[in-house]
N, CA, C and O atoms as a GROMACS GRO file, in nm:
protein
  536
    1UNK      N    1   2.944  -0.124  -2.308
    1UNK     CA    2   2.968  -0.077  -2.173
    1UNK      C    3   2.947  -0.195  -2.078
    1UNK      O    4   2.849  -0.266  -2.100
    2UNK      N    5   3.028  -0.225  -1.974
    2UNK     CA    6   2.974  -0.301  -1.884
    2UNK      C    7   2.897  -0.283  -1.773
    2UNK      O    8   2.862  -0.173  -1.731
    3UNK      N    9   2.870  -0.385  -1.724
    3UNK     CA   10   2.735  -0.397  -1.635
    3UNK      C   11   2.803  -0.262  -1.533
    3UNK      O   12   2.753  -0.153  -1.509
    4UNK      N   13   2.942  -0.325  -1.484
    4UNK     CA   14   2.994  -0.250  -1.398
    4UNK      C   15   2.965  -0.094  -1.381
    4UNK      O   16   2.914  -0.018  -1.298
    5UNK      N   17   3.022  -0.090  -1.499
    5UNK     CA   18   3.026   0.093  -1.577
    5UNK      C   19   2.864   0.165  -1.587
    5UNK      O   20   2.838   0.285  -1.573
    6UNK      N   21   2.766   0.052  -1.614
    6UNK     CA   22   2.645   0.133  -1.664
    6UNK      C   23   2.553   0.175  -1.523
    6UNK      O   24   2.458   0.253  -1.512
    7UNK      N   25   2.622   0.090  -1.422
    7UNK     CA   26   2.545   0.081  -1.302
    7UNK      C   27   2.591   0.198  -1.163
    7UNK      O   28   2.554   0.208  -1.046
    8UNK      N   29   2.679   0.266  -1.242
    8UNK     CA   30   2.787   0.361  -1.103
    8UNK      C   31   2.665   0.487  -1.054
    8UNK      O   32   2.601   0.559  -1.131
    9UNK      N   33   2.661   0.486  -0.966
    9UNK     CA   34   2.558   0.629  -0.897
    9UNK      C   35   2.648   0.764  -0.945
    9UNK      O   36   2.764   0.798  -0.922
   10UNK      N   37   2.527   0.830  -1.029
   10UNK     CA   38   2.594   0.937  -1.040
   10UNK      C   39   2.655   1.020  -0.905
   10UNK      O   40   2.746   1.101  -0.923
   11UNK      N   41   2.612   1.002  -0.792
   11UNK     CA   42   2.719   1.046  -0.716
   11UNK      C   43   2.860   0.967  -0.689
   11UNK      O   44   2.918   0.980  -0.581
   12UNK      N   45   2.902   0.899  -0.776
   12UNK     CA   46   3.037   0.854  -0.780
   12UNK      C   47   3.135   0.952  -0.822
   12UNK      O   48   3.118   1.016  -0.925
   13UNK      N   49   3.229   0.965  -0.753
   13UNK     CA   50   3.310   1.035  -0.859
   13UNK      C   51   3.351   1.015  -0.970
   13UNK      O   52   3.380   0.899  -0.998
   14UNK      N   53   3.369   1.130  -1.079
   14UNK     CA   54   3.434   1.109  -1.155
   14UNK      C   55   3.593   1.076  -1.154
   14UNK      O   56   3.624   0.978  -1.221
   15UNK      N   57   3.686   1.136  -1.094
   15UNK     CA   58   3.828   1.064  -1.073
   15UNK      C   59   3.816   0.999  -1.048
   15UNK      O   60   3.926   0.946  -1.063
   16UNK      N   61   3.734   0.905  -0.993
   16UNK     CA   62   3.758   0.706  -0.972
   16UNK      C   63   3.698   0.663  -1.058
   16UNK      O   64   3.596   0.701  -1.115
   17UNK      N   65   3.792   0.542  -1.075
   17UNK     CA   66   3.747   0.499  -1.230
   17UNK      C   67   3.644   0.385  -1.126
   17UNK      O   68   3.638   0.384  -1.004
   18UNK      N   69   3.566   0.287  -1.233
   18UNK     CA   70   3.412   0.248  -1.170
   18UNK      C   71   3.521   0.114  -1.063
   18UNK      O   72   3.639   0.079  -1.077
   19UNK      N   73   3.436   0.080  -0.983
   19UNK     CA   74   3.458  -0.081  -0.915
   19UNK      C   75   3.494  -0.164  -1.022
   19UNK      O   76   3.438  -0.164  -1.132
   20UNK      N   77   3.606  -0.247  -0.983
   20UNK     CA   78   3.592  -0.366  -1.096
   20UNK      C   79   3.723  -0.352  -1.197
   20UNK      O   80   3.809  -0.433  -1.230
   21UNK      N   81   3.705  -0.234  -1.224
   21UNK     CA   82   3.843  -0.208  -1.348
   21UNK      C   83   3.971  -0.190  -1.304
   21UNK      O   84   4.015  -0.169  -1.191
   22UNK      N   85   4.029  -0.201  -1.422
   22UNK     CA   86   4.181  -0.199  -1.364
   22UNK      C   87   4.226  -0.100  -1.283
   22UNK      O   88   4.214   0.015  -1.323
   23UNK      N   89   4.280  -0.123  -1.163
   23UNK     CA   90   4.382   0.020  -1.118
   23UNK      C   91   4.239   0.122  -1.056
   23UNK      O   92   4.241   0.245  -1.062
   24UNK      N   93   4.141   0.054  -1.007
   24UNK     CA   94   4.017   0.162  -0.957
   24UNK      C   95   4.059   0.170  -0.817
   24UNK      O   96   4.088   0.274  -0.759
   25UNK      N   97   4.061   0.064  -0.771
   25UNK     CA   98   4.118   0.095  -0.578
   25UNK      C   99   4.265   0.187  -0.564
   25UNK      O  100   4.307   0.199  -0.449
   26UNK      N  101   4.337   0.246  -0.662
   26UNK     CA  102   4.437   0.332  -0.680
   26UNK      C  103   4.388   0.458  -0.691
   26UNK      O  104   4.439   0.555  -0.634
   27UNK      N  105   4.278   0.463  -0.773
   27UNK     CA  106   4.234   0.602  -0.829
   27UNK      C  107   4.133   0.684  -0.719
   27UNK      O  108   4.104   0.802  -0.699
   28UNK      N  109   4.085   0.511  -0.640
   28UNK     CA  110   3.994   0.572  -0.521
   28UNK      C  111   4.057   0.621  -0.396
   28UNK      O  112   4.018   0.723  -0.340
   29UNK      N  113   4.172   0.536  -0.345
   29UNK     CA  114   4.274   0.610  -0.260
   29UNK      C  115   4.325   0.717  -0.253
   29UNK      O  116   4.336   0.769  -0.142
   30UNK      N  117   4.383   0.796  -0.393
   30UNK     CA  118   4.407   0.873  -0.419
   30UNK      C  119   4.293   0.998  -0.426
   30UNK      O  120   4.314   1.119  -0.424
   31UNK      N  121   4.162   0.925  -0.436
   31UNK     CA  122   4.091   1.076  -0.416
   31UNK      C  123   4.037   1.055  -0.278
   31UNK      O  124   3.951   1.139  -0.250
   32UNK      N  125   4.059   0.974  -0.193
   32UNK     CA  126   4.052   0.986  -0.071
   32UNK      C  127   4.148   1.088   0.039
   32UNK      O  128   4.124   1.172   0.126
   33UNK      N  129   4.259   1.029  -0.016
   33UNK     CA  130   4.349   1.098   0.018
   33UNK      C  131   4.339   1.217   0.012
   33UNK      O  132   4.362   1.274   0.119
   34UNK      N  133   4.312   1.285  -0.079
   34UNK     CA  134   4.287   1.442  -0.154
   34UNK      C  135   4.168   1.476  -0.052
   34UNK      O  136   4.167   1.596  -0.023
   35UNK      N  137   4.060   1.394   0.015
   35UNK     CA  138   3.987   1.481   0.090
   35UNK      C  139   4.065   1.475   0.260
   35UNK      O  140   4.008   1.525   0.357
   36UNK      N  141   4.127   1.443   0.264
   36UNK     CA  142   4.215   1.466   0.426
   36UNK      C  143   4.319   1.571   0.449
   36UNK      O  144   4.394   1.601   0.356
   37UNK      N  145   4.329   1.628   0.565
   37UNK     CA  146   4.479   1.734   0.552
   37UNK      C  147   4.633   1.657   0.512
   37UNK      O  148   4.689   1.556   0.553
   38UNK      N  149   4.655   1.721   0.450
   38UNK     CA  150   4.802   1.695   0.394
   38UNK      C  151   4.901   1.596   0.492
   38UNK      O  152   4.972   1.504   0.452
   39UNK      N  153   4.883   1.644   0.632
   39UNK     CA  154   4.935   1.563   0.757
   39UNK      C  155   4.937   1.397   0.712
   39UNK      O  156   5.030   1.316   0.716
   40UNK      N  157   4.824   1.385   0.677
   40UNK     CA  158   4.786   1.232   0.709
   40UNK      C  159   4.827   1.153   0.552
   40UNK      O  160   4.781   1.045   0.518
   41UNK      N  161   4.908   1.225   0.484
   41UNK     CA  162   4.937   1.103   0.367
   41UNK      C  163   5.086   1.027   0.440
   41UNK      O  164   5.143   0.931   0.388
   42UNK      N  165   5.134   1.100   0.578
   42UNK     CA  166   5.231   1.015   0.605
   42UNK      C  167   5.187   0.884   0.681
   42UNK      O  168   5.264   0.793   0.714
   43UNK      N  169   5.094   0.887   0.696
   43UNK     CA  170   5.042   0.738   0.827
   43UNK      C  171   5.043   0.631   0.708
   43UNK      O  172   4.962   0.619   0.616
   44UNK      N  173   5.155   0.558   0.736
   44UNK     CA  174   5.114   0.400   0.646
   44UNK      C  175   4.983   0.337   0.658
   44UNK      O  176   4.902   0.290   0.578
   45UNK      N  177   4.988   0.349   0.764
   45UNK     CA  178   4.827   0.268   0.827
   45UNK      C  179   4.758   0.305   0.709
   45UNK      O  180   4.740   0.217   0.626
   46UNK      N  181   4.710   0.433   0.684
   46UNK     CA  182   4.606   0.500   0.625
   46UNK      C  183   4.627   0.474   0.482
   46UNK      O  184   4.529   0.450   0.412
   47UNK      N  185   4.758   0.476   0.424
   47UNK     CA  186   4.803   0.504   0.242
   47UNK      C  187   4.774   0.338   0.219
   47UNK      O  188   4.728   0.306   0.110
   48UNK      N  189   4.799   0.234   0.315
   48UNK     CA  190   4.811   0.106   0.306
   48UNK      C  191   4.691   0.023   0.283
   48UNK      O  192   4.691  -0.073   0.206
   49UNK      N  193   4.600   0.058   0.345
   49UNK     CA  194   4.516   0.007   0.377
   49UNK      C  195   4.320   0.108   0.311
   49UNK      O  196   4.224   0.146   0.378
   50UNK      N  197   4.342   0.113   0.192
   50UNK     CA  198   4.178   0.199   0.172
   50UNK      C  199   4.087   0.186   0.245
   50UNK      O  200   4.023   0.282   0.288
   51UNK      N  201   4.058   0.048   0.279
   51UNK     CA  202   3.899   0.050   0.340
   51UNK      C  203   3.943   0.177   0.460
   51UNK      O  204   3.887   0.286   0.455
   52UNK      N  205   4.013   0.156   0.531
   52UNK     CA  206   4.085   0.236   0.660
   52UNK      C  207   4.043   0.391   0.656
   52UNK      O  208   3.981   0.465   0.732
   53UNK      N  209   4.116   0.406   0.514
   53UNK     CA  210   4.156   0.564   0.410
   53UNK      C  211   3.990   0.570   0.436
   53UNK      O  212   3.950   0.623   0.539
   54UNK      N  213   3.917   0.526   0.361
   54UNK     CA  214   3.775   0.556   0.350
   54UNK      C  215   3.690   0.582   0.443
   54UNK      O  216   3.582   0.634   0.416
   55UNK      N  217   3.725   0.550   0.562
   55UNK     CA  218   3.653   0.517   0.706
   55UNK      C  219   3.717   0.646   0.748
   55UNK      O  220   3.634   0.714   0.809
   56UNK      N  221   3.805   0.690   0.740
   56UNK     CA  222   3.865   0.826   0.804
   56UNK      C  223   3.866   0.930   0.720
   56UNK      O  224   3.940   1.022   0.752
   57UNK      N  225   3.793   0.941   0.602
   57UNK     CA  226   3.786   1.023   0.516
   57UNK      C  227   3.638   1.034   0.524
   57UNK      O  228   3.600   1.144   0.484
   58UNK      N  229   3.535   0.948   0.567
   58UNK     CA  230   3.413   0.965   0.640
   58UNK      C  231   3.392   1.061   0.704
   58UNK      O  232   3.337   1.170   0.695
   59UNK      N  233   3.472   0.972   0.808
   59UNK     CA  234   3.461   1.033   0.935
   59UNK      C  235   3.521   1.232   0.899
   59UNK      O  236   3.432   1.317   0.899
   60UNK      N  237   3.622   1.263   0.882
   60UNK     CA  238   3.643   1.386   0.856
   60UNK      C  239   3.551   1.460   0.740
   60UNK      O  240   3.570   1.582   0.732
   61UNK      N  241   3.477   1.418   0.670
   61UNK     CA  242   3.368   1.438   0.638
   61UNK      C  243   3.244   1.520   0.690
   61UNK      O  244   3.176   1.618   0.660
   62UNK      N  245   3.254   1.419   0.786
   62UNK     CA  246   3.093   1.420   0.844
   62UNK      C  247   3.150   1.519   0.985
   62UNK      O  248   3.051   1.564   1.044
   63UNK      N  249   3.253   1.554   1.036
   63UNK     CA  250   3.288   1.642   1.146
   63UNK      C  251   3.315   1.800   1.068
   63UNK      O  252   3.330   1.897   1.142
   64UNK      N  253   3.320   1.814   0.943
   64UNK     CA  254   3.381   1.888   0.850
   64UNK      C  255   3.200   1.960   0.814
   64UNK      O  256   3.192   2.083   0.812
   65UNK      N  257   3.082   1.884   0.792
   65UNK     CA  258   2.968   1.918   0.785
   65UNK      C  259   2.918   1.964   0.893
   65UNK      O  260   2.879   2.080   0.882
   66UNK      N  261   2.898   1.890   1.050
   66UNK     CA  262   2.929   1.966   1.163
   66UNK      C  263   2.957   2.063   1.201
   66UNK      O  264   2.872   2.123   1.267
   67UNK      N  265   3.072   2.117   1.179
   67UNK     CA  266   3.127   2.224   1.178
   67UNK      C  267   3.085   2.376   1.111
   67UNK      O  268   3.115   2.488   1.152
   68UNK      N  269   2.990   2.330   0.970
   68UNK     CA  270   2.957   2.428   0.885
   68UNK      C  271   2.845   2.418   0.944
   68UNK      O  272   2.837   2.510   1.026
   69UNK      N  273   2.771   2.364   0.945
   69UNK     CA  274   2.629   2.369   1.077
   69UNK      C  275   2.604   2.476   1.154
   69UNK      O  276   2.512   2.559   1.157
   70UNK      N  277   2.761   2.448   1.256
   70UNK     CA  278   2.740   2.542   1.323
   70UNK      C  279   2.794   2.676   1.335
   70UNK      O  280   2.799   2.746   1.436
   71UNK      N  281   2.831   2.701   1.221
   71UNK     CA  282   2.886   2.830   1.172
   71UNK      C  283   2.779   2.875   1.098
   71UNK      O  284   2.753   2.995   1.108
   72UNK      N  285   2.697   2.793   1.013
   72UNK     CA  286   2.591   2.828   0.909
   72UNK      C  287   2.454   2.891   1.033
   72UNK      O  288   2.388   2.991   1.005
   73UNK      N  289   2.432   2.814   1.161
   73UNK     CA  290   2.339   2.844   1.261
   73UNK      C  291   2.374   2.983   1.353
   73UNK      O  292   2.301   3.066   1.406
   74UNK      N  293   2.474   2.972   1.348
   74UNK     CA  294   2.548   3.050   1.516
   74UNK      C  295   2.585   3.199   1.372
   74UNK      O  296   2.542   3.301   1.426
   75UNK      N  297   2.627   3.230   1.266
   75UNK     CA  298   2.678   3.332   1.208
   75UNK      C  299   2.600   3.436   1.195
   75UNK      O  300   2.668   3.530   1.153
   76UNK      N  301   2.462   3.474   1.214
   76UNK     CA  302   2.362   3.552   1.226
   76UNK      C  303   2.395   3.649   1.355
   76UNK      O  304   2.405   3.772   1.352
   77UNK      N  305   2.407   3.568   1.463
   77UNK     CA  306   2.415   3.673   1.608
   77UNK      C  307   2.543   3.659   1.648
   77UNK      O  308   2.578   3.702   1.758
   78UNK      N  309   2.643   3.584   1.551
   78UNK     CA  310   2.743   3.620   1.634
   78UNK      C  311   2.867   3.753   1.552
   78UNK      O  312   2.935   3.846   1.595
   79UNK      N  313   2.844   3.703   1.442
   79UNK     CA  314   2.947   3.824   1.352
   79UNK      C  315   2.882   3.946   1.345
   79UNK      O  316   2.944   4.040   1.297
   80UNK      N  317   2.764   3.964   1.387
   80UNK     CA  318   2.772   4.120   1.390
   80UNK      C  319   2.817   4.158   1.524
   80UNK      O  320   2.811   4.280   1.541
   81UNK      N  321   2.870   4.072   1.649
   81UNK     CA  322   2.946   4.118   1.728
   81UNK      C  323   3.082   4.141   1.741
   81UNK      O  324   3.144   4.183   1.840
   82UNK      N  325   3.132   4.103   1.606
   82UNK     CA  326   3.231   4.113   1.596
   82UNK      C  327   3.250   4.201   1.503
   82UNK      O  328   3.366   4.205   1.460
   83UNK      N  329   3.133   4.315   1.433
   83UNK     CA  330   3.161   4.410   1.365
   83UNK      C  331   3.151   4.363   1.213
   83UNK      O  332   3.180   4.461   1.144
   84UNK      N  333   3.116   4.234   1.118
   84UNK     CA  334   3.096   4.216   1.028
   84UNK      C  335   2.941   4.228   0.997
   84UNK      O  336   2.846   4.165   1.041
   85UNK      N  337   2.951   4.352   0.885
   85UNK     CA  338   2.811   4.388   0.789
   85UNK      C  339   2.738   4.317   0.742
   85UNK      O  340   2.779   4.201   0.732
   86UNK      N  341   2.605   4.347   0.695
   86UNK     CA  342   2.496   4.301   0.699
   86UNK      C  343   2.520   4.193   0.544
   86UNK      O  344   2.508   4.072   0.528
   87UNK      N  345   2.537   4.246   0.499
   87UNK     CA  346   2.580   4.237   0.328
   87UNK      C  347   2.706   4.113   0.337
   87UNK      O  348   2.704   4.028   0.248
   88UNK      N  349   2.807   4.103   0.436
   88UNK     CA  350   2.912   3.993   0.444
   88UNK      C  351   2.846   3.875   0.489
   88UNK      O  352   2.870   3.761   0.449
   89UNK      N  353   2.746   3.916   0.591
   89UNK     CA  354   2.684   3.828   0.683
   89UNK      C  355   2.601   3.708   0.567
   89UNK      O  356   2.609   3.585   0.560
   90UNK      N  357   2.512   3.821   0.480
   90UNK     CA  358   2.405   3.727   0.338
   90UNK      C  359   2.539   3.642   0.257
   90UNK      O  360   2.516   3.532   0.205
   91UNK      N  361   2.642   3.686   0.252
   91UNK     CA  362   2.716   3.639   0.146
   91UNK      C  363   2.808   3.500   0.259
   91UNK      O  364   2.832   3.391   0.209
   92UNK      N  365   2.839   3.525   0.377
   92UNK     CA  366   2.913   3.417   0.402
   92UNK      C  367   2.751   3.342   0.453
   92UNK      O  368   2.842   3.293   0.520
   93UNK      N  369   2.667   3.307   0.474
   93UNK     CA  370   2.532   3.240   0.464
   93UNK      C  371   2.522   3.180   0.354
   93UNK      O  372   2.488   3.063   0.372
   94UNK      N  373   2.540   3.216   0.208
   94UNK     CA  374   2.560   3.166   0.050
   94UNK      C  375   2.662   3.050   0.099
   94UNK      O  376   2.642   2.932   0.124
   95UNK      N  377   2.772   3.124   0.103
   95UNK     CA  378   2.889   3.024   0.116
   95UNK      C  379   2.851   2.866   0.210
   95UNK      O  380   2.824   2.750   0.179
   96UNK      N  381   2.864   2.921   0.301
   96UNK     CA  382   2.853   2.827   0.397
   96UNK      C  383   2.694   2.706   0.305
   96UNK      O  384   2.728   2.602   0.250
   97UNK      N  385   2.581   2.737   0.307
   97UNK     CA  386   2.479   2.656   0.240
   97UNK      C  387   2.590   2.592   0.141
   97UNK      O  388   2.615   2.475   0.168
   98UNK      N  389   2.658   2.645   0.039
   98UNK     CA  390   2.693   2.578  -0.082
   98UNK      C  391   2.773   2.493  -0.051
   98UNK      O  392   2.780   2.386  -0.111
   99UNK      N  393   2.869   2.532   0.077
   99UNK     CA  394   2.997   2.446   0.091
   99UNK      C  395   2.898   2.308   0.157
   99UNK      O  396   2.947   2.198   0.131
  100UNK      N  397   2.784   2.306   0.225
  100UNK     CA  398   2.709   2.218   0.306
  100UNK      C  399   2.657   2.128   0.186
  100UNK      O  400   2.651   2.010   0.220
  101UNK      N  401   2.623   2.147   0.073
  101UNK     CA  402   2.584   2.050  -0.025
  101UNK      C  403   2.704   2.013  -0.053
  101UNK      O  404   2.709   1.895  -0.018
  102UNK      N  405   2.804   2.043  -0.095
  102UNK     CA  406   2.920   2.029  -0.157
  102UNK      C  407   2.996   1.905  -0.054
  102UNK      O  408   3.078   1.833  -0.111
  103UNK      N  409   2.970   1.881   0.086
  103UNK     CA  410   3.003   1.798   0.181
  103UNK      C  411   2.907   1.700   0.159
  103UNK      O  412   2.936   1.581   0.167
  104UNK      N  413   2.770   1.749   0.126
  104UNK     CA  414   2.722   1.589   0.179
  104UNK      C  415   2.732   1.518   0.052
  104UNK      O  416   2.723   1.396   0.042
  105UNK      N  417   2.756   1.609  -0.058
  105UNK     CA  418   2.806   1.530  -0.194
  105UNK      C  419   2.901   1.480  -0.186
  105UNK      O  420   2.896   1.392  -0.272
  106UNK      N  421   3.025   1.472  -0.120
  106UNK     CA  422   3.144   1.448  -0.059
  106UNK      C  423   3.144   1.273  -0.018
  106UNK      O  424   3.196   1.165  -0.046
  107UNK      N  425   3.010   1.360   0.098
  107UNK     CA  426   2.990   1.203   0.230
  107UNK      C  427   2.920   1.076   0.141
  107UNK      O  428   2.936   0.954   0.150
  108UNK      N  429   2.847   1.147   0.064
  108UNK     CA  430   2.758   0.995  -0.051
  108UNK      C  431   2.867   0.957  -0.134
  108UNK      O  432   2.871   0.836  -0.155
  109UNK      N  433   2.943   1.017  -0.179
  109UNK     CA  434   3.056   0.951  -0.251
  109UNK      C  435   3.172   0.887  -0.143
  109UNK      O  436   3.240   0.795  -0.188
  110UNK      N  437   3.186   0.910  -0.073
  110UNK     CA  438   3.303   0.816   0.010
  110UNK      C  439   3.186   0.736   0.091
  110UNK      O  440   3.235   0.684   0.191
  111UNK      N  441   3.062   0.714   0.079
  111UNK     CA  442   2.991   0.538   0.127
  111UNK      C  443   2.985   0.481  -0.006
  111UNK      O  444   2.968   0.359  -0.006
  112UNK      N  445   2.994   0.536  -0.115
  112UNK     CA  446   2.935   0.454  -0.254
  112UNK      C  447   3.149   0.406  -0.218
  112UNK      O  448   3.168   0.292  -0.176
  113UNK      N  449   3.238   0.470  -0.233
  113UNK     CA  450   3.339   0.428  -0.260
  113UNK      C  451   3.407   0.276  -0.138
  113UNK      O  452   3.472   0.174  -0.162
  114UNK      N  453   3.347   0.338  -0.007
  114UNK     CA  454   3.338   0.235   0.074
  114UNK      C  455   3.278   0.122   0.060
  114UNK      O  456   3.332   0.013   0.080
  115UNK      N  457   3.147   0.143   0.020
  115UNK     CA  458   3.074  -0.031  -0.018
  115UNK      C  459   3.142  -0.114  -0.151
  115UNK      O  460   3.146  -0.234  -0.176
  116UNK      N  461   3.180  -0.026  -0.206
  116UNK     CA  462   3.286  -0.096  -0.338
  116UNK      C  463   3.396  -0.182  -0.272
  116UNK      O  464   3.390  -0.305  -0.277
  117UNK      N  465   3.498  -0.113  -0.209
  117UNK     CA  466   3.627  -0.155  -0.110
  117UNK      C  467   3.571  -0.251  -0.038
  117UNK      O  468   3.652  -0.330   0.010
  118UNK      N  469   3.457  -0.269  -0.013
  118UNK     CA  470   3.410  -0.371   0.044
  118UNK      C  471   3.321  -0.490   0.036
  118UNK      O  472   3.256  -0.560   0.113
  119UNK      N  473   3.346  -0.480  -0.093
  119UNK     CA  474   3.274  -0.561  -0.228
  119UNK      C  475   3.112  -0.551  -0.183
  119UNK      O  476   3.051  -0.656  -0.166
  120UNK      N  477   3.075  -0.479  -0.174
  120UNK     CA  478   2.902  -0.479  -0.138
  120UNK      C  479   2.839  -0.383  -0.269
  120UNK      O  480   2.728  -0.330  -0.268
  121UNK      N  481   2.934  -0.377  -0.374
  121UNK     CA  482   2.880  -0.306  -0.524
  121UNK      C  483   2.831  -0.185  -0.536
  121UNK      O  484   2.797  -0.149  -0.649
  122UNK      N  485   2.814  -0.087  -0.414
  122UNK     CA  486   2.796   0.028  -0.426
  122UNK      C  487   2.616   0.000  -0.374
  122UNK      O  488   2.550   0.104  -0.382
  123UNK      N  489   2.553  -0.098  -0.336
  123UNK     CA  490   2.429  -0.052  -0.326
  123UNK      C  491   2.384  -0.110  -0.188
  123UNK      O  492   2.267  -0.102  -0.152
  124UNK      N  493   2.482  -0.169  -0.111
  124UNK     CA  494   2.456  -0.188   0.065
  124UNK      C  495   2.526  -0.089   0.157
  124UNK      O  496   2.628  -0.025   0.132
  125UNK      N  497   2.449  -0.088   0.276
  125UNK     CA  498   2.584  -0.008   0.351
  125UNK      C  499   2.705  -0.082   0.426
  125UNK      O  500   2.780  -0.028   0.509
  126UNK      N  501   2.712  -0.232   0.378
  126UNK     CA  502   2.859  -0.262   0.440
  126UNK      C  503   2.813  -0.296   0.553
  126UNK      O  504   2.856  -0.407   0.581
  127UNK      N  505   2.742  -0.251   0.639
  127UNK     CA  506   2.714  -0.388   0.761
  127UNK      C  507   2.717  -0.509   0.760
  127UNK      O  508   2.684  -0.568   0.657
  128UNK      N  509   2.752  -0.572   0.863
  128UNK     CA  510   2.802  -0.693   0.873
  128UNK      C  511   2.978  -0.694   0.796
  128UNK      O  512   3.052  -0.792   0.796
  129UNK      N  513   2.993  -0.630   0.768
  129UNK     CA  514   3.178  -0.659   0.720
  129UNK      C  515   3.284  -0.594   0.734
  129UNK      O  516   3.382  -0.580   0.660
  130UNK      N  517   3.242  -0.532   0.890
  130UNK     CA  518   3.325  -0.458   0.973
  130UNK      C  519   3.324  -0.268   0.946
  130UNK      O  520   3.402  -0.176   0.971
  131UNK      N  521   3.185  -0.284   0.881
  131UNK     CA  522   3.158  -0.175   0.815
  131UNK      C  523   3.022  -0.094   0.902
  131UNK      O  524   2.923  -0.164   0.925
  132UNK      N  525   3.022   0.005   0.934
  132UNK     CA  526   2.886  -0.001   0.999
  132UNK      C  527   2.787   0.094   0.897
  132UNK      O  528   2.812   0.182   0.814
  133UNK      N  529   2.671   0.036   0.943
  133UNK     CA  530   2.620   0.071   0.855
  133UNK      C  531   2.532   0.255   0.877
  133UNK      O  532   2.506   0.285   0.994
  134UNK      N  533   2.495   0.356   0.769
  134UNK     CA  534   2.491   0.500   0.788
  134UNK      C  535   2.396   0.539   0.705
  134UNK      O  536   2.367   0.659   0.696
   0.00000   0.00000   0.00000
């Protein structure tokens, strides 16, 4: 195994193959891509350029966790004004918590994939190389 391979954070994804190997900045674009709306595989900017892809796949990330925040905070007093039961209320509370790990597992894998794209090996945050650091 190489150094490369033995050293990947298990929060890497599995569809990207490790830093280093053949055809990995392909496999990482492509699951970048897969976390953005469908809209945005037309922007060249974005398909052209990964570090870019990665920085805006962050960013929609981390507004995407936001969002469940405040649906996960605010869903207690506000859906029973809108007539949803006690019993929907516990179950979209499940949801929402699970989908909230499921994001920030998301967000640690697109900085491990970013510090790669940015040759910093998966274990800096890319500051200093137009990267900021998080």
């Amino acid at each position: 195994m190489s150094p490369t391979l033995a050293t990947i954070s298990p929060d890497w994804p599995c569809q990207v193959k490790a830093p280093g190997s053949h055809d990995w900045e392909r496999t990482a674009a492509r699951w970048l891509r897969d976390l953005l709306p469908a809209r945005y595989a037309g922007y060249s900017t974005l398909t052209r350029h990964p570090v870019l892809l990665a920085r805006h796949a962050q960013l929609q990330v981390e507004h995407e966790i936001r969002a469940v925040r405040v649906a996960l905070r605010t869903c207690r007093a506000e859906l029973p004004t809108i007539g949803v039961s006690e019993t929907v209320i516990e179950g979209t509370i499940k949801m929402y918590a699970a989908e909230l790990e499921q994001l920030n597992r998301l967000a640690r894998a697109v900085r491990l994939i970013t510090e790669a794209l940015l040759g910093g090996g998966g274990g800096g945050t890319g500051a200093g190389r137009g990267w900021p650091g998080r």
